[in-house]
C-alpha positions as CSV (number, residue, x, y, z in Angstrom):
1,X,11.2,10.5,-26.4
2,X,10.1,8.1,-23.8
3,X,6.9,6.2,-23.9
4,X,4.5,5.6,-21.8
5,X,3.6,2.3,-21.1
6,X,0.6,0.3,-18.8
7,X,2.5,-2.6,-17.9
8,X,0.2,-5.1,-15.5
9,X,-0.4,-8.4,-15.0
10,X,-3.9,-10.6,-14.9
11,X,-5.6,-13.8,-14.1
12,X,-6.8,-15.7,-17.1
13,X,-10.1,-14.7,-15.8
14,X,-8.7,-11.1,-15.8
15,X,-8.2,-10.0,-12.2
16,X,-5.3,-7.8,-11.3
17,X,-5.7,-9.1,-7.2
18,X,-8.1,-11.4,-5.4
19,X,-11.7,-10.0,-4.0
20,X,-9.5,-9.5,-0.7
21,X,-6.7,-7.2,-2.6
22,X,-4.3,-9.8,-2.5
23,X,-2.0,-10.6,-5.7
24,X,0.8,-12.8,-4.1
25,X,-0.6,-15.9,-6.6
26,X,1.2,-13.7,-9.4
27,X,4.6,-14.0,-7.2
28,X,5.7,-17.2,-9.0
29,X,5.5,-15.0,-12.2
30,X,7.2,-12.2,-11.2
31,X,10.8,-13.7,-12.5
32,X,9.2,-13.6,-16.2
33,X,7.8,-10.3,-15.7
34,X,10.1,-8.3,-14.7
35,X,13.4,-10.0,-15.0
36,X,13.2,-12.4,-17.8
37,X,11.2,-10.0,-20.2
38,X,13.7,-7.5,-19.6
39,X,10.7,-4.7,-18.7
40,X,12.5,-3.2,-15.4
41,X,15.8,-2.0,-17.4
42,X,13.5,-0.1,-20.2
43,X,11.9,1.9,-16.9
44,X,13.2,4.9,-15.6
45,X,10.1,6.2,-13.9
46,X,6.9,4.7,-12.4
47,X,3.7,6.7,-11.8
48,X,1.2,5.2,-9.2
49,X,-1.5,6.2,-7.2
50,X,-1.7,6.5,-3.1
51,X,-3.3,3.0,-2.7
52,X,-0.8,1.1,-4.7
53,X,1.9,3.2,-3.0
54,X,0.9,2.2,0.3
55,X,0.5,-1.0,-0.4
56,X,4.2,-1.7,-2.0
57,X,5.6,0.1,1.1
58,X,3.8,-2.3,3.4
59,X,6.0,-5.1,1.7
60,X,8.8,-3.5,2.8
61,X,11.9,-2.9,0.8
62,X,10.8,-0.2,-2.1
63,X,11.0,-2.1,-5.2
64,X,11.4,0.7,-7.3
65,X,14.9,2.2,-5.7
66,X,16.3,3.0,-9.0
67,X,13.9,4.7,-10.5
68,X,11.9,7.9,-10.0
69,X,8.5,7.6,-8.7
70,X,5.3,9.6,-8.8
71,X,2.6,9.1,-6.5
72,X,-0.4,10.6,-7.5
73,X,-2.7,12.2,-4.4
74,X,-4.7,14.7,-2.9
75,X,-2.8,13.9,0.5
76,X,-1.3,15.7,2.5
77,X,2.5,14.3,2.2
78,X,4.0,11.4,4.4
79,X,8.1,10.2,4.3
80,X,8.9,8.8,0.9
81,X,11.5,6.4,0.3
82,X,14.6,8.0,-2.3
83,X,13.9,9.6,-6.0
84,X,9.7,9.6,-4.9
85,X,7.8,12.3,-4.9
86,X,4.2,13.3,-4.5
87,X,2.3,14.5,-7.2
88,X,-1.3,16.5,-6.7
89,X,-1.9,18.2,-9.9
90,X,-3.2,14.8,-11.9
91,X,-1.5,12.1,-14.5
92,X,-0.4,14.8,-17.0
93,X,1.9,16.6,-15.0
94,X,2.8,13.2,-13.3
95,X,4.3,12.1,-17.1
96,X,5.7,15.5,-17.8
97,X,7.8,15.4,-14.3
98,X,9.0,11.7,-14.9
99,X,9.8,12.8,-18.8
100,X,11.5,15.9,-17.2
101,X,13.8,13.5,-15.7
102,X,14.5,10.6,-17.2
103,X,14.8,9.6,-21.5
104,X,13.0,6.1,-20.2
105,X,10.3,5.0,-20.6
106,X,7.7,5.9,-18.0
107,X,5.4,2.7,-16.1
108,X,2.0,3.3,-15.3
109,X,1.7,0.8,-12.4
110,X,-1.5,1.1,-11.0
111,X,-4.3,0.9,-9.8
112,X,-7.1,1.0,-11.9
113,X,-8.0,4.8,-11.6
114,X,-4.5,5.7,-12.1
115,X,-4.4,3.2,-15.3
116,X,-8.0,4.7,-16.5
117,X,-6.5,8.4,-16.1
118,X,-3.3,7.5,-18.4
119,X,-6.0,6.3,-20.6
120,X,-8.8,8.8,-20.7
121,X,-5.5,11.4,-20.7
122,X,-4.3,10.1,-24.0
123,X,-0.9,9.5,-22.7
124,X,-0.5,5.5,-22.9
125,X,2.1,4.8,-26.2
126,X,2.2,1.1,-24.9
127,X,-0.4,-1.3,-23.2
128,X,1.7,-4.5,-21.9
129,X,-0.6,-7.4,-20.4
130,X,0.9,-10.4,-18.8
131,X,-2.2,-13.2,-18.2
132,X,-0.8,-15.6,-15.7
133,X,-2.0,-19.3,-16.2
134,X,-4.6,-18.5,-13.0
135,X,-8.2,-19.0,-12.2
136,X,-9.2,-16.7,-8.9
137,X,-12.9,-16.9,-9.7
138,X,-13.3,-13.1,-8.6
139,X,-11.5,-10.5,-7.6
140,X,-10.5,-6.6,-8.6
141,X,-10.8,-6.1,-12.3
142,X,-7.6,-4.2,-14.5
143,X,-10.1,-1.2,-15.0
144,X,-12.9,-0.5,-13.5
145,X,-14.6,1.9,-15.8
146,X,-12.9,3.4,-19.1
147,X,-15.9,6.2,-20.8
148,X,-14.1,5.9,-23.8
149,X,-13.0,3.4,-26.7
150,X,-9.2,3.0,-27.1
151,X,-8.1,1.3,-30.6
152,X,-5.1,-0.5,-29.8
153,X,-2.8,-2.0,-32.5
154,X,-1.0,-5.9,-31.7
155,X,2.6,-5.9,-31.7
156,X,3.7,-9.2,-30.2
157,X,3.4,-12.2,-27.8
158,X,5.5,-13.7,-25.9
159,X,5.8,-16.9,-23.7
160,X,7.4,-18.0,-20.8
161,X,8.1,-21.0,-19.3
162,X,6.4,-20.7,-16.3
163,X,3.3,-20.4,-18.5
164,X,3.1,-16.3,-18.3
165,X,2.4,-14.8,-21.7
166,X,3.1,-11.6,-22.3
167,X,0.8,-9.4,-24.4
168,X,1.9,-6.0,-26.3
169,X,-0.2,-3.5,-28.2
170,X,0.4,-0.4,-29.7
171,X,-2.3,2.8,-28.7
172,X,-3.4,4.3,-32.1
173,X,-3.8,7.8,-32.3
């Protein structure tokens, strides 16, 4: 069965995006991310709520064209690019449509409250943290309020060049 993963990437001071939103200082790390490490191919659905949605349309091209995509929202619907589709019933039934349609792995992208619900849910197998070799000084935090305490087992490290290092743990059940 596919896992579940939260795959995101931090300052060393552990902000996900500057105090104005912005996270284009992780752009020289996105080769290692998603390229080098291999993550992308392992994917075959993404789950992400309305915010980050409309934020990686205003960037233009969809970055996720391959794969399915779940938006989570209480919106009324808007034109989605290919394979997307709005989701209003919450994070479980967000996973059980992407596992419904692809033997991938599923990515949790973000933002925080969709991370926190995969969390709170029980439904994260994986938690994948890249720190990038940054200082912002402030900004917008991974997660912004968990209410419960999530063991999480290490299973690796790994370095890149460009100074990224990638994180891995293991949720224990």
């Amino acid at each position: 069965m596919s896992q579940v993963r939260l795959f995101t990437a931090t300052s060393l001071d552990g902000f996900v995006a500057d105090s104005d939103g912005d996270s284009t200082w992780l752009e020289p790390y996105r080769h290692s991310m998603f390229t080098e490490s291999g993550f992308l191919e392992t994917v075959g659905a993404v789950i992400l709520g309305r915010r980050t949605f409309q934020m990686m349309q205003a960037f233009g091209e969809w970055p996720y064209g391959g794969k399915y995509s779940f938006v989570l929202t209480s919106q009324d619907p808007w034109e989605m690019p290919p394979n997307c589709y709005f989701v209003t019933t919450g994070i479980a039934a967000a996973v059980q449509a992407a596992r419904e349609r692809t033997s991938k792995d599923i990515w949790v992208v973000g933002g925080a409250v969709t991370m926190e619900s995969a969390l709170e849910a029980d439904l994260v197998d994986i938690v994948e943290i890249c720190v990038a070799p940054r200082l912002i000084g402030s900004g917008i935090s991974m997660l912004n309020g968990l209410t419960r305490s999530q063991k999480l087992e290490f299973e690796g490290i790994h370095a890149f060049s460009d100074g990224l290092v990638k994180l891995r743990y293991e949720v224990v059940r």
